[in-house]
N, C-alpha and C positions, 0 to 999 in steps of 0.2 A: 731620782735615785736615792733609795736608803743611805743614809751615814752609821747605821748602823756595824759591825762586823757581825760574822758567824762566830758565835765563842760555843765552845762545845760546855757539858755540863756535867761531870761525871755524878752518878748516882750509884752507890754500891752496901748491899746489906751489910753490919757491922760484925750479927753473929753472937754482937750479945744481946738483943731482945728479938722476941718475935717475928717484930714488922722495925727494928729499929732501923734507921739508912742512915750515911754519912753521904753530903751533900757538900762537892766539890765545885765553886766559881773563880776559877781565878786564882786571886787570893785568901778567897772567901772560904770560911769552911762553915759549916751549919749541919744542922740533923732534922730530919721528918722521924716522926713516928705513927703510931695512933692510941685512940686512947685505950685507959686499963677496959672500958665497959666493951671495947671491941676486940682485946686481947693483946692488942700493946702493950708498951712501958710507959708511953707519954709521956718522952724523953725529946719529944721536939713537937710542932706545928706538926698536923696533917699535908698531906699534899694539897686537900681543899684549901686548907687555910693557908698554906704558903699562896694560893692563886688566888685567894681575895687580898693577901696583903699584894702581891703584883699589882692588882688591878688598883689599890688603895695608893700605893707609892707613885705608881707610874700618873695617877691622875693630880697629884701634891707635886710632882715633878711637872709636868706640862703646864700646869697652871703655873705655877713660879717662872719656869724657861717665857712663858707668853707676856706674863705681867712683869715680869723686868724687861723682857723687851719694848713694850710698849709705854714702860716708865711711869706704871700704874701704882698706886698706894695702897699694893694688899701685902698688909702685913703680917701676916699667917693664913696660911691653908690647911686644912686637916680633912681627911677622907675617913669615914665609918664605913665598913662595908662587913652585910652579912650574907650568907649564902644558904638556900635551902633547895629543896625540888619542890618543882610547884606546875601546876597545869600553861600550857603556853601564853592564855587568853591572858595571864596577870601581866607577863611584858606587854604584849602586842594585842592593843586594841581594839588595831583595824583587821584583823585576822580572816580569814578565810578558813573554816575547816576541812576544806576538802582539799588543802594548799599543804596540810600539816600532817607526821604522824599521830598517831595518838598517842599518849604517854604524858610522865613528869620529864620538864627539862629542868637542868639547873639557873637557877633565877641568883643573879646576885643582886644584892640591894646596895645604891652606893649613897651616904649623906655627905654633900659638900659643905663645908662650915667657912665661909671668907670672911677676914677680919679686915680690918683699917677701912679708911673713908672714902670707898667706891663709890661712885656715883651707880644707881640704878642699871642703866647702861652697860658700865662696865663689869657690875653683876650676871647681867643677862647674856653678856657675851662669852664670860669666862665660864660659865653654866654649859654654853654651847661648842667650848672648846676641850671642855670634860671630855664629851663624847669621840674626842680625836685623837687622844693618848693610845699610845700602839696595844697597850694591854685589851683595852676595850675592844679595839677594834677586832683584836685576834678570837676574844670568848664572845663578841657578837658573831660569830660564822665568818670572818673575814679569813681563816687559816686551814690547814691538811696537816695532819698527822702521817707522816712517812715510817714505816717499820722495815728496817733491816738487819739481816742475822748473820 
């Protein structure tokens, strides 16, 4: 069972730019834009970039939640991540084309950076626990989009 909640997320145009939004969590207030070369103000993060930093935070977050649980000596984490469209075969190796549509999917790249004196081992595991942070798992296909009016 999730420990997560449902928190809803309000998103609403502001009316003073183009594409500008006010971006409501919580307590959290923030703005998406885009850029001037696309007719924005570029008065906040894209919605792309708000979802690489997700995917960036959330994987700096699970690492830390795992490596203090397990009382490991990593003493910073830092996530790079950049996002582009790209043919599918760059993810998945083992591909099948007759499995896939054709087209560009969005490919995000993510660099893990772990400090302090891990042993090998506990590199290789916390590499592999990257891949289990809910953001990932949701822009790997693990999720559905529901629209209602």
């Amino acid at each position: 069972m999730s420990t997560h909640k449902q928190q809803t997320i309000q998103v609403t145009e502001t009316g003073k730019g183009l594409y500008q939004n006010a971006i409501s969590i919580g307590k959290h207030q923030l703005m998406a834009s885009e850029p001037e070369a696309l007719g924005g103000d570029d008065t906040g993060p894209t919605p792309m970039e708000l979802a690489s930093a997700a995917l960036g935070s959330c994987t700096t977050i699970t690492l830390r939640m795992y490596a203090n649980r397990k009382d490991w000596p990593l003493e910073k984490v830092s996530a790079t991540v950049t996002h582009k469209k790209g043919p599918r075969d760059v993810c998945d190796e083992n591909h099948d084309a007759q499995d896939h549509k054709p087209g560009l999917i969005d490919i995000f790249t993510r660099t893990i950076t772990l400090d302090g004196p891990l042993s090998d081992d506990q590199r290789q595991r916390l590499m592999q626990i990257a891949d289990k942070c809910p953001v990932h798992k949701a822009l790997s296909g693990n999720s559905c989009v529901r629209t209602l009016a």
